[in-house]
C-alpha positions, 0 to 999 in steps of 0.5 A, a space after each residue: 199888245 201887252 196892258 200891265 195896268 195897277 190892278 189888272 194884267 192882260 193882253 189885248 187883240 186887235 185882231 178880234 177887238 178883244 182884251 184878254 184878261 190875265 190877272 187882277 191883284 195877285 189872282 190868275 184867270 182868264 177872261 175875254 172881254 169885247 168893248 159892251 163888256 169892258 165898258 159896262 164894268 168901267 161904268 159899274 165902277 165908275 158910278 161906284 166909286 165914291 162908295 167907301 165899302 169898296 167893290 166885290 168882283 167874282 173871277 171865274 163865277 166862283 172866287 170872290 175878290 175884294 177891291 178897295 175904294 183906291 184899287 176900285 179907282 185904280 181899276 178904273 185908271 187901267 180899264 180907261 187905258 184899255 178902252 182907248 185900244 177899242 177906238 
C-alpha cells in the first residue's frame, strides 16, 4: 500500500509487516523499517517535539536532514498513520 504522507513517502508491505521508506522531504532513500523501528522513531519525536530547534535525521548514515519543529510534527502525523498499518 502506498503511504504519501506531509513529510515522508513510502510503501508499506503487509506481507513481511514492513514499511518501505522512499522519501523524506524532498530527499530519495531507501530505508526498511519493522514496527520496533517505526515506533522507537515516533517516540524519539514524540518526546521532542516541544523542542524549538527542530530535529536532525541522517538518511543512509551520511546525509543530514533538517527537520522543522512543524515538519517534526507533521512527521509524527505521518509515522501515526503507518503505525496503525502494523495492528
Amino acid at each position: 500500500m502506498d503511504v504519501n504522507g506531509k513529510i515522508i513517502r513510502g510503501e508499506f508491505d503487509h506481507l513481511n509487516g514492513e514499511f518501505v521508506l522512499n522519501q523524506i522531504k524532498h530527499f530519495t532513500t531507501q530505508s526498511t523499517l519493522n514496527k520496533d523501528q517505526l515506533d522507537t522513531i515516533f517516540y524519539y519525536l514524540n518526546n521532542h517535539k516541544d523542542e524549538g530547534d527542530g530535529q536532525i535525521l541522517t538518511l543512509n548514515e551520511q546525509m543530514l536532514v533538517w527537520l522543522s519543529e512543524e515538519e517534526s510534527n507533521q512527521f509524527i502525523e505521518d509515522l501515526n498513520q503507518i503505525r496503525k498499518f502494523y495492528q
